[in-house]
C-alpha atoms as one frame of an Amber mdcrd trajectory, in Angstrom:
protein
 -12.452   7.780  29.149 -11.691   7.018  25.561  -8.138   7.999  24.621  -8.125
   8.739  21.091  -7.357   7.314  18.444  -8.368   4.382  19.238  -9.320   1.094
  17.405 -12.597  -0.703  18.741 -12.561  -4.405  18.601 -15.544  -6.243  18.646
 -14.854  -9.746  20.431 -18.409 -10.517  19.600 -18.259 -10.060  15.997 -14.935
 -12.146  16.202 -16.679 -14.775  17.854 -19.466 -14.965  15.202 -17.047 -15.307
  12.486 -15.172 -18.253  14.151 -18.838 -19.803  14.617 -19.557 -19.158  10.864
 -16.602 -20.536   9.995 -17.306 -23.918  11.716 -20.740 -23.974  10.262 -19.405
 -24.139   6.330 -16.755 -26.784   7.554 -18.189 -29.082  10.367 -16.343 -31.837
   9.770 -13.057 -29.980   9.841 -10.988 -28.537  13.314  -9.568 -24.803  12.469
  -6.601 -23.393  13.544  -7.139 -19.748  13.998  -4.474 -17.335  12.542  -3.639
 -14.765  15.285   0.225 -13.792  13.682   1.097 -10.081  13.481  -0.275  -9.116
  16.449  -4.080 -10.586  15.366  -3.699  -8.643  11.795  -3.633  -5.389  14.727
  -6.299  -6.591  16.673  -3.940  -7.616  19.730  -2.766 -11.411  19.859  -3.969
 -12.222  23.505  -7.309 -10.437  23.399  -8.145 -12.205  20.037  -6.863 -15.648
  21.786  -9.006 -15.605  24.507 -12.250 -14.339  22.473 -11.372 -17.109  20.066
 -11.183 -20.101  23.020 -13.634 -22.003  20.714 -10.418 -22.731  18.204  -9.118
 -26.399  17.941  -5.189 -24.380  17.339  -4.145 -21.117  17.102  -1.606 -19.648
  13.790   1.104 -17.594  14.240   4.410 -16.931  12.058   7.352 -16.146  14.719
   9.082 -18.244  17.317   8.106 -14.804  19.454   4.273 -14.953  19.041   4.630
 -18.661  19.770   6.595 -17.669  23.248   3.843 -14.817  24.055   0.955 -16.721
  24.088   2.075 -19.959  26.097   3.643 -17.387  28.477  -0.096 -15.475  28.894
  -1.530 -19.117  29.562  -2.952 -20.354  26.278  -3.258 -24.207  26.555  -4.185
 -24.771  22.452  -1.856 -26.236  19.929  -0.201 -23.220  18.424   1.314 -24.212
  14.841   4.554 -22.258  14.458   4.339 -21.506  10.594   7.519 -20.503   9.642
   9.376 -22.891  11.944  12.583 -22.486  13.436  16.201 -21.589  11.680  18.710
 -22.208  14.809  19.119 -25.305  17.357  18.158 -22.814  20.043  14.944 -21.717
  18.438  14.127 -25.815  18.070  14.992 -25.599  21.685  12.708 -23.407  22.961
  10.208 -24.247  20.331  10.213 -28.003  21.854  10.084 -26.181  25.511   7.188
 -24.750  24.911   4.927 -26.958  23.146   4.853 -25.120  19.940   3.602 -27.381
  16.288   6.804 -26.719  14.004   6.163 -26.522  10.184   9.599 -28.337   8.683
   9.937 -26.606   5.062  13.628 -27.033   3.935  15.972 -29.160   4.591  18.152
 -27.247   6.645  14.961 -27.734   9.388  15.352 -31.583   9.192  18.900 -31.440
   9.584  18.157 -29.172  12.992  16.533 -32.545  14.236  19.347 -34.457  13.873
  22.021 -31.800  15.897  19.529 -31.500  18.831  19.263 -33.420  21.582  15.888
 -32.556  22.823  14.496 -32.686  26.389  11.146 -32.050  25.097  10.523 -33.908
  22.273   7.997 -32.560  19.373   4.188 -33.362  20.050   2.580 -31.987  16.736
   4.422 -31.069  13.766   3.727 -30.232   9.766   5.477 -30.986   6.663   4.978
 -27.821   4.005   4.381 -28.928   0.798   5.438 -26.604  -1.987   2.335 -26.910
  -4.158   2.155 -24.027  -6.389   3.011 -20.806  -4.338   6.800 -20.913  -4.397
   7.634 -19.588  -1.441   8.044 -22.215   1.033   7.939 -26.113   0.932   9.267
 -29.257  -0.289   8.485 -30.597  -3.473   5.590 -33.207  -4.375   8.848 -35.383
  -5.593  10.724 -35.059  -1.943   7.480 -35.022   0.176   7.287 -39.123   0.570
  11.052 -39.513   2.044  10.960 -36.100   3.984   8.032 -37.425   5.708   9.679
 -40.312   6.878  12.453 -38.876   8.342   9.856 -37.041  10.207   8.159 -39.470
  11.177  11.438 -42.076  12.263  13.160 -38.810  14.174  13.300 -39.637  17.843
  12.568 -35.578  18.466   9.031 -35.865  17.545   6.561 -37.849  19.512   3.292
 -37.194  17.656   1.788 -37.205  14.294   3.075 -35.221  10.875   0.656 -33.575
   8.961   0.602 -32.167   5.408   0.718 -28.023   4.802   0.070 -26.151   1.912
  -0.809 -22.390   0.761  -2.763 -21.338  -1.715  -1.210 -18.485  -4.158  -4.689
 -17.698  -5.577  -7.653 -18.686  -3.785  -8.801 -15.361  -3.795  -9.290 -15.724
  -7.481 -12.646 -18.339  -7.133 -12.196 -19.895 -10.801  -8.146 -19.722 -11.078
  -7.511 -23.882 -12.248  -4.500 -23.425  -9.991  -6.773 -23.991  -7.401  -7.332
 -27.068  -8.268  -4.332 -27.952  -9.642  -2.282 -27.508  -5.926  -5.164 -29.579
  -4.410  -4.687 -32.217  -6.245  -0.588 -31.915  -5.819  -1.256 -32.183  -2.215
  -3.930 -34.761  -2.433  -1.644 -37.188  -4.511   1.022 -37.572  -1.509  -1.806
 -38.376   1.332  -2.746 -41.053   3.186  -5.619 -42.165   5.377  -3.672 -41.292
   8.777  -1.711 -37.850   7.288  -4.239 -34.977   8.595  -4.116 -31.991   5.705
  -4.458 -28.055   6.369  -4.892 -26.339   2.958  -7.481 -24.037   2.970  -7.164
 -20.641   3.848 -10.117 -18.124   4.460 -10.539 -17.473   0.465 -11.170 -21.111
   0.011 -13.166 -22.109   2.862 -15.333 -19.776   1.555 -15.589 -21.153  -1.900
 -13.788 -24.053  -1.978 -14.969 -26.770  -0.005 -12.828 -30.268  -1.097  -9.878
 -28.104   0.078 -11.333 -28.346   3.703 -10.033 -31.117   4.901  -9.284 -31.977
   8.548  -7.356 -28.378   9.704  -8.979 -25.103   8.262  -6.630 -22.197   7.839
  -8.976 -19.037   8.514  -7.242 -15.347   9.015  -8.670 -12.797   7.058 -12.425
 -13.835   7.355 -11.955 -14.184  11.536 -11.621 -10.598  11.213 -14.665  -9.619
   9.197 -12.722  -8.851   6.118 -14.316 -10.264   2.530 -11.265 -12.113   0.544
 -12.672 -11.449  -2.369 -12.865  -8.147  -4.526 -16.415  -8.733  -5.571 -18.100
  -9.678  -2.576 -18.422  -7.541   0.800 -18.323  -8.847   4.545 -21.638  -8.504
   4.318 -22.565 -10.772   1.437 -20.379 -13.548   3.235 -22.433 -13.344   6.161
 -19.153 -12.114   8.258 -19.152  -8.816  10.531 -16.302  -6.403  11.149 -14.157
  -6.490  13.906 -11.704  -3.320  14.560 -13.671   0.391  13.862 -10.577   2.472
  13.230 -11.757   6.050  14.633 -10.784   9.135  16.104 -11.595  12.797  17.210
 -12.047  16.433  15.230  -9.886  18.515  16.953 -10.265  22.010  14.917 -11.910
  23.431  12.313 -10.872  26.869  10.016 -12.261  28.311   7.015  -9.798  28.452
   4.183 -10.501  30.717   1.214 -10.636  30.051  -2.448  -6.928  29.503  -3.411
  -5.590  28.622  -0.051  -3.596  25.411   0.339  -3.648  22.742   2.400  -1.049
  20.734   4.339   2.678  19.847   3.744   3.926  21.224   0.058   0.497  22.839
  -0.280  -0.852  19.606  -2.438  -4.568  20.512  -2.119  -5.808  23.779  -2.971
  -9.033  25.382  -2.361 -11.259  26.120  -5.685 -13.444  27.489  -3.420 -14.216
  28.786   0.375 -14.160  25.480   2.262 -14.683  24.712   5.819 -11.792  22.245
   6.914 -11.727  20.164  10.178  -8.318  18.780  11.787  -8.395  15.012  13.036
  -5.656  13.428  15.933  -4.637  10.749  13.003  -1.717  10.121  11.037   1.050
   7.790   9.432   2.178   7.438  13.220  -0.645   5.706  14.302  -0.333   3.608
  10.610  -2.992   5.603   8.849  -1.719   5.200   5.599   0.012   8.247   3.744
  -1.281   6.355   0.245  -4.408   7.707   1.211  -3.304  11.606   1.110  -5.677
  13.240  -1.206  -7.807  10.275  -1.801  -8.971   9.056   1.263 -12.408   9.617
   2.819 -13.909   9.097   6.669 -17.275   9.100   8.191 -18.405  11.835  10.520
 -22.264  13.044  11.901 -23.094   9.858   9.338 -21.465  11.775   5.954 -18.596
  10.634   4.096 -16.310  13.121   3.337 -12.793  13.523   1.389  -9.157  13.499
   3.040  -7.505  16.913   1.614  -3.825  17.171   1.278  -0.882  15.136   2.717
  -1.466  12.552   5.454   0.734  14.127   8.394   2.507  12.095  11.099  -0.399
  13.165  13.887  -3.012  14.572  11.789  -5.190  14.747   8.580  -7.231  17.458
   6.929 -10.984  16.446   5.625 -13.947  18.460   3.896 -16.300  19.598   6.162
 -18.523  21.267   3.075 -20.754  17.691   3.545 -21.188  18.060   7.342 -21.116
  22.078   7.969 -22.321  21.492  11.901 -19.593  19.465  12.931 -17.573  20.490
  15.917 -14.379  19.866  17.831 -14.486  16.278  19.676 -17.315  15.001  17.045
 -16.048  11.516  16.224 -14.570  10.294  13.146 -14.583   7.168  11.653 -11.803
   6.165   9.353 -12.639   2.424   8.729 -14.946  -0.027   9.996 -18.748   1.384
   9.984 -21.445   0.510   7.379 -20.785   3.447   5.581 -16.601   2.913   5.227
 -15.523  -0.476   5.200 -11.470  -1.532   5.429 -12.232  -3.158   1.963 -13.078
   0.387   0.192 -10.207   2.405   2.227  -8.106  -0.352   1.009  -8.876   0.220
  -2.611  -8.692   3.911  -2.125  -4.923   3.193  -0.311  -4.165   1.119  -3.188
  -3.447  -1.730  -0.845  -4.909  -4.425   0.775  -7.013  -4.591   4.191  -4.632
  -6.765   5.708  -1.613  -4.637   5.109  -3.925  -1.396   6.367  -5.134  -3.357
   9.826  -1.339  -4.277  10.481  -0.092  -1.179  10.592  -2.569   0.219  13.117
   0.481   1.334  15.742   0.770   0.295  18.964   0.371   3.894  19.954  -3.543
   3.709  18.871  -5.605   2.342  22.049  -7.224  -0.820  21.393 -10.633  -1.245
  23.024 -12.589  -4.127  23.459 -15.695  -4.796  24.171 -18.996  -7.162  22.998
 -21.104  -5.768  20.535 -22.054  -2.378  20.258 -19.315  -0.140  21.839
């Protein structure tokens, strides 16, 4: 029995991405980004549909832990590294790729003595993002001290991040490949491209592909859909109607009465809220998808609940289900825009008390 609301993940759909994926890069491995809980999609579930990665992504020593501890066997690439001599610790315990971006990393090296040494590690390169990295300048002699430390056994390769990939004909683009490109040799494997540009950008390839977003069936780009980029959908946020009351011309809606009736409206109740990470941005603007008719969020998004127009769908009844992301009709990418946010940022926040279910193909 469904317990709602619930988000439906499609392991299928994830698994066709992943497979798309290596079809526009063949020549490259991909490490599949799985932090944040899979972007809310659940970080084992996602790891075991996506077996087919060379690595697996994640940003905390934590996620790291989690998976090794459920019995995944890939490299998993530890993207913000480690801050503490126990994190390096544990990091080198269990088998997790470190990404060294400041100094105070390298230096962690040299105070630990570790059992385990380091079998994969990266170097971040600060290329044009400014958030983490060493510079182009520092790169050569950083990388050696990598490379001489007695705590890592296996090879160094070279990180970047994009700040604009998104944006297909930014010169940026090419302007932090070639940063990176400049400091390379034959043996130094590079990971540069994330899902914007292995979509569009193809010298950024390379040997390790980046992909998040896209795994999840979510178009990087404002003027192109999933669709268009040949990528399905993986999490259908959706939920129940629970009542229904006419309201009168001049009644109000919801906390501080911000949506008022012009006219006699029929209103349905649905078992969502900011709880379960249903955005309050979208109070008054937002829409969902019941009996196959979009129709408008009224009023303030409540902890629990929401209010929506029933005027478009007058034969709905209590228990019909409604959709609040992830069917043909309402996309993440258009709640997104109505949230004035981004998808990612709306598919984290799906709370841990929303049931995930998952299943392959049509639930």
């Amino acid at each position: 029995m469904t317990s709602y609301p619930v988000a439906s993940i499609d392991l299928a759909a994830l698994q066709h991405n992943l497979n798309h994926i290596k079809q526009l890069a063949p020549n490259s491995q991909v490490i599949s980004v799985i932090k944040a809980n899979a972007y809310g999609h659940g970080t084992l579930e996602v790891a075991k549909a996506l077996d087919e990665s060379d690595a697996f992504a994640v940003a905390r020593l934590s996620e790291g832990m989690q998976l090794r501890r459920a019995g995944i066997k890939h490299k998993i690439v530890l993207l913000e590294g480690v801050t503490t001599v126990e994190e390096l610790q544990l990091a080198a315990d269990y088998d997790l790729s470190l990404v060294f971006h400041h100094q105070s990393q390298i230096e962690l090296l040299e105070q630990t003595d570790l059992v385990n040494p380091l079998s994969f590690c990266w170097l971040m390169i600060e290329t044009g993002m400014h958030r983490l990295g060493f510079s182009v300048n520092d790169a050569d002699e950083v990388l050696a001290a990598l490379e001489t430390s007695k705590a890592i056994v296996g090879p160094v390769g070279l990180m970047s991040h994009f700040a604009n990939a998104d944006l297909v004909d930014d010169p940026r683009n090419q302007q932090q490949m070639t940063a990176i490109l400049a400091i390379t040799e034959d043996d130094h494997s590079i990971s540069m491209a994330n899902s914007a540009a292995i979509l569009s950008f193809p010298v950024s390839h390379q040997q390790w592909l980046r992909p998040g977003l896209m795994l999840y069936g979510v178009s990087p780009f404002a003027d192109k859909t999933a669709a268009d980029l040949d990528l399905k959908p993986v999490m259908q946020l959706k939920s129940v109607l629970t009542a229904i009351q006419n309201i009168e011309a001049g009644e109000q809606v919801g906390y501080g009465g911000d949506w008022t009736a012009t006219k006699d409206t029929l209103v349905g109740t649905v078992s969502i809220g900011y709880g379960d990470g249903y955005s309050r941005q979208l109070s008054n603007v937002g829409q969902v998808s019941i009996n196959g008719k979009l129709v408008e969020v009224l009023g303030r998004i409540s902890m629990d609940m929401i209010c929506i127009d029933l005027q478009a769908s007058p034969s709905a009844k209590i228990g019909d289900e409604v959709v609040l992301w992830g069917n043909e009709q309402l996309s993440v990418e258009l709640v997104a825009k109505l949230a004035n946010t981004i998808p990612y940022e709306l598919m984290c926040q799906v709370s841990t008390r929303v049931a995930r279910e998952y299943h392959y193909g049509q639930s």
